[in-house]
C-alpha positions in Angstrom: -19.6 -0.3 -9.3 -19.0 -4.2 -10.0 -15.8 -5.7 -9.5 -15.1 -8.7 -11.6 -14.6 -11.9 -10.0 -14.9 -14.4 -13.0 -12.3 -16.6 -14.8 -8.6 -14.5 -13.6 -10.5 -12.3 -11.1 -11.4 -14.9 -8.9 -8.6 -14.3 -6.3 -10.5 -11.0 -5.7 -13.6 -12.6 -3.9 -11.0 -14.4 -1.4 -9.4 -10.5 -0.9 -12.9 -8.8 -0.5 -13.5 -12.0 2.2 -10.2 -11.3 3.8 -11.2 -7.5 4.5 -14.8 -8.6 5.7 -13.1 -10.5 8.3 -10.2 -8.5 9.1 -12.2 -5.0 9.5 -15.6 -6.5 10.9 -18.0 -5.7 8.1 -21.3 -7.6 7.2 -20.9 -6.6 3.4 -18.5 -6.9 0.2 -19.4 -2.7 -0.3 -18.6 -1.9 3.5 -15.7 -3.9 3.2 -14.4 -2.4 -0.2 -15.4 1.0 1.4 -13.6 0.5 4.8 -10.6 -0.8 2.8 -10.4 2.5 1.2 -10.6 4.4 4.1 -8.2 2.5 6.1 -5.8 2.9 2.9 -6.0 6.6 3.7 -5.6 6.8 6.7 -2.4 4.8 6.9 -0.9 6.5 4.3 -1.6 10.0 6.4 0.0 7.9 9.7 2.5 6.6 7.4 3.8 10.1 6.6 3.5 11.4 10.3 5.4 8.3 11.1 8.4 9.1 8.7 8.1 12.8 10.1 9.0 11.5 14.1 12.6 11.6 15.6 12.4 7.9 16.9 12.2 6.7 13.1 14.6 4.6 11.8 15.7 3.0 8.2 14.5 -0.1 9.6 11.4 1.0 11.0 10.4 2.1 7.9 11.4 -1.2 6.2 8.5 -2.9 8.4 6.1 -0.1 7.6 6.3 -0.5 3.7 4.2 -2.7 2.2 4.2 -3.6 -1.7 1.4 -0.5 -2.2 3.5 2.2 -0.3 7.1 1.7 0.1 8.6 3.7 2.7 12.5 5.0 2.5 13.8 7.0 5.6 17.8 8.6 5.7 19.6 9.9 7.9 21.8 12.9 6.6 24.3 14.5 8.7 26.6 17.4 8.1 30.0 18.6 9.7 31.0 22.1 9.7 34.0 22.6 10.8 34.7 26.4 10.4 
């Protein structure tokens, strides 16, 4: 797989870079490829996150990022009878 980085793509070698530092790899592919991975993951912990009792709308505000946007609401109902 090639990923332009020419002319308008050139942002995306500073992005791969980013990742290299960020998740300790020695290569653009491992980088790319623990991106990915980490993507995944977080979107499974993410999910489990929404799922626990201590969540809050705001919580979930600081866990959304522009890729996954997360929306948590509490509902309550009142029966009276």
């Amino acid at each position: 797989m090639r990923i332009r980085t020419d002319g308008d793509y050139g942002h995306r070698i500073d992005t791969i870079q980013a990742a290299m530092t960020a998740l300790d790899e020695n290569t653009k592919t491992a980088a790319v490829l623990a991106a990915c991975e980490h993507a995944r993951q977080d979107r499974r912990a993410k999910e489990q996150a929404l799922a626990h009792p201590d969540m809050t709308p705001e919580l979930a505000e600081i866990l959304s990022t522009s890729a996954i946007q997360l929306h948590y609401e509490i509902t309550a109902t009142v029966d009276t009878a």
